[in-house]
C-alpha positions in Angstrom: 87.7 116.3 91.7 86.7 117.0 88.1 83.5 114.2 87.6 84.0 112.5 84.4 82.2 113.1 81.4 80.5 110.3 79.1 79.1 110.3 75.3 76.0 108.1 74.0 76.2 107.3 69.9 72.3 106.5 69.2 71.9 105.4 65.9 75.2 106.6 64.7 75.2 110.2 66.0 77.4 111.4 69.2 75.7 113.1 72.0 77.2 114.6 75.0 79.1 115.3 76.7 76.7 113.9 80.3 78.0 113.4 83.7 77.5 110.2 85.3 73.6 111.4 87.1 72.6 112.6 83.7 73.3 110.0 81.7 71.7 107.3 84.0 68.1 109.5 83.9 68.3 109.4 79.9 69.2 105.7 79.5 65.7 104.5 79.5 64.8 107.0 76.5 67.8 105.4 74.6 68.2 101.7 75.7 69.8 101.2 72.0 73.0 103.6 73.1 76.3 102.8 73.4 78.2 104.9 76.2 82.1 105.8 75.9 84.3 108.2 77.7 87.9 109.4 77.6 90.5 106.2 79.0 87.6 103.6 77.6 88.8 101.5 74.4 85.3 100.6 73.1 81.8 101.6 72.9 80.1 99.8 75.2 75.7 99.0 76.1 74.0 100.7 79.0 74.2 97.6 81.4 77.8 97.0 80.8 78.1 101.3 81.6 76.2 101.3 84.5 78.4 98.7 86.2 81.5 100.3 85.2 80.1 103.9 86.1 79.4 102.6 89.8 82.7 100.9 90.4 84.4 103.9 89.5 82.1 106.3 91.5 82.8 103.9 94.4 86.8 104.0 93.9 86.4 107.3 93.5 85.2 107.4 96.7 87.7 105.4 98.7 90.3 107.7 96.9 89.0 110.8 98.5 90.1 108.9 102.1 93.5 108.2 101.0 96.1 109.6 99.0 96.5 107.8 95.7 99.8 107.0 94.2 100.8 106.9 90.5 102.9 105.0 88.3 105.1 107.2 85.3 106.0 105.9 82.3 108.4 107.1 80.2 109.9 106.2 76.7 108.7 102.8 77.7 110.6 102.8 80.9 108.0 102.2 84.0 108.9 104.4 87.5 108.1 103.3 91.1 104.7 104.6 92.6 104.8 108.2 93.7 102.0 110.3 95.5 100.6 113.3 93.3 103.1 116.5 94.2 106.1 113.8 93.5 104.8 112.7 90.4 104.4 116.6 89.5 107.7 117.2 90.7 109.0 114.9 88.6 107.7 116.2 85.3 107.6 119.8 86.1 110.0 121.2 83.2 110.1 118.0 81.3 110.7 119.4 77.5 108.9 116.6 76.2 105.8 114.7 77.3 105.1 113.0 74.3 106.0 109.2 75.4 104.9 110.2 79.0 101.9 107.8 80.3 100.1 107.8 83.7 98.3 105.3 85.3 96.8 105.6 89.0 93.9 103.5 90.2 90.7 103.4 88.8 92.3 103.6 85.2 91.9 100.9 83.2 95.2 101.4 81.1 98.1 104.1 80.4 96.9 107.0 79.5 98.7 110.1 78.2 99.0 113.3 80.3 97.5 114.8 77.3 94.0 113.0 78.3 94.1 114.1 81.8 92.9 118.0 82.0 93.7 118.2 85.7 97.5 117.2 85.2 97.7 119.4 82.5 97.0 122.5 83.9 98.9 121.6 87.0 102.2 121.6 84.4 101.2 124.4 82.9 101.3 122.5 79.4 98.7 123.3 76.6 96.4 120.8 75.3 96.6 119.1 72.0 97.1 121.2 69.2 94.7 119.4 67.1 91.1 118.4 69.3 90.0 114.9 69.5 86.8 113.6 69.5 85.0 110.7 69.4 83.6 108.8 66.9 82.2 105.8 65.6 83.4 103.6 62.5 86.0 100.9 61.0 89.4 101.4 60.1 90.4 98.9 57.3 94.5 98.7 57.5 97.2 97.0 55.7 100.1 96.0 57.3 103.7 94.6 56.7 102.2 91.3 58.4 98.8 91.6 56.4 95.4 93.6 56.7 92.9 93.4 58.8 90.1 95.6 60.3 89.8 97.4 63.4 87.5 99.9 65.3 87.5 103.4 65.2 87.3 104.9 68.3 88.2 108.7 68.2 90.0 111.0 65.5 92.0 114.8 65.2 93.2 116.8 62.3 96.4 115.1 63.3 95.4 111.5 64.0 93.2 109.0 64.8 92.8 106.5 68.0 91.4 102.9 67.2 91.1 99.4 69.2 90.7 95.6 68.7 93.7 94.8 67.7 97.0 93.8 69.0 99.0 93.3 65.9 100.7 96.4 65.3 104.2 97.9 66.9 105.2 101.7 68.2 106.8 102.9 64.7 104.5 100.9 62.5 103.5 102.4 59.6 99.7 101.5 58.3 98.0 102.1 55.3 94.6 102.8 56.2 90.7 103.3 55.1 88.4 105.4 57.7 84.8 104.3 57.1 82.0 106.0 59.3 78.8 107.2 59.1 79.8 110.7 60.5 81.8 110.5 57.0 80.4 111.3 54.0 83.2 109.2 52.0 86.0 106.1 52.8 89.3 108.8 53.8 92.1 106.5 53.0 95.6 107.5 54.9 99.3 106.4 55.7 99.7 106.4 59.1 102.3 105.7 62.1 101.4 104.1 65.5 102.7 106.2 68.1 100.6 104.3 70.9 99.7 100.4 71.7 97.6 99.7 75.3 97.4 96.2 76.2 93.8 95.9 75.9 94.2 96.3 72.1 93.3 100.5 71.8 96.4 101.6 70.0 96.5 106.0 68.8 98.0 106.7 65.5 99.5 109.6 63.4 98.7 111.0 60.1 102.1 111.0 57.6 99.8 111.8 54.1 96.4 112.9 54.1 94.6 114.1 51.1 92.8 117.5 51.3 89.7 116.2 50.9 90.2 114.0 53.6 91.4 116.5 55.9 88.7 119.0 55.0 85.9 116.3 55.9 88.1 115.6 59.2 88.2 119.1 60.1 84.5 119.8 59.0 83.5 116.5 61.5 85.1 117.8 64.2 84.4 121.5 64.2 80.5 120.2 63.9 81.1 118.0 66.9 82.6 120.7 69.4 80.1 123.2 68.4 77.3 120.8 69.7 80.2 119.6 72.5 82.0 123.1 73.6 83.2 120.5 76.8 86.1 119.1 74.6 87.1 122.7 73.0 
């Protein structure tokens, strides 16, 4: 099994990627870091990490003995539990994986197949066309039922991912203000939410971007995967 890989922001930069033993030996150099990794909504401190890091090493673990079953869902409709090669079975030649979430234990919500490198190559299906990384900021957004602020978690060429909120719908459309550090400006956009998890993390798709925005997206994220090759 593929171990997972985490990302510190110290003092507003991104390092990474680390596995779980690597991490843990640095964490006394950088006891101001906050730790995320893919299927997390938030940034979260080294205690809260650690905690979280060893429950999952342990399910990990007890998963190894047993075969583990997954749950499908799709355009919103949830399947029964199915062991792996069913569940593979079952989306094998599927046009469209877009609205396809997985959830198995040890997840903490849905997450797209898109997010799971494993399952992807298993399909046969490419991953996203536009890379997403992490990254650290606020998302100031205006909505039908008002504004009101959220935190950036990750962001593409083609979209952006942030969480603590649970206002907004699937379809909603947002206009939006990216503020971050790793920016050298506010990038405001009109977006459209494509994803809501119940813990508040919800994914979102740019419908106008100016080119200067984009350019400083693009120039973000081709910095980031040069220092990361692991996400390319």
């Amino acid at each position: 099994m593929e171990q997972k890989k985490w990302f510190a922001m110290i003092d507003g930069q991104v390092r990474g990627p680390f596995l779980q033993e690597d991490l843990e030996g640095k964490l006394s150099s950088m006891p101001q870091a906050l730790i995320w990794g893919r299927g997390q909504s938030g940034w979260i401190p080294p205690e809260k990490w650690l905690k979280i890091a060893h429950e999952t090493a342990a399910s990990g673990a007890r998963q190894a003995q047993q075969e583990r079953l997954w749950r499908i869902m799709d355009d919103g409709k949830e399947m029964p539990p199915m062991i792996h090669d069913d569940m593979i079975r079952h989306l094998t030649g599927k046009a469209d994986l877009t609205n396809v979430r997985l959830w198995t234990e040890g997840y903490s919500e849905w997450r797209e197949i898109y997010q799971i490198h494993k399952i992807m190559d298993e399909l046969g299906v490419s991953r996203r066309t536009h890379p997403r990384v992490p990254v650290m900021g606020t998302l100031v957004c205006e909505s039908a039922a008002g504004s009101f602020t959220a935190r950036l978690l990750s962001l593409s060429e083609g979209g952006l991912g942030a969480t603590d909120s649970k206002q907004v719908k699937i379809g909603e459309r947002l206009k939006v203000v990216l503020k971050s550090s790793n920016l050298t400006t506010p990038l405001p956009a009109t977006v459209e939410v494509v994803y809501v998890g119940n813990d508040g993390y919800f994914g979102m798709k740019f419908l106008a971007l100016q080119t200067e925005s984009q350019s400083l997206i693009i120039e973000y994220i081709k910095k980031f995967l040069v220092t990361n090759p692991d996400l390319k």
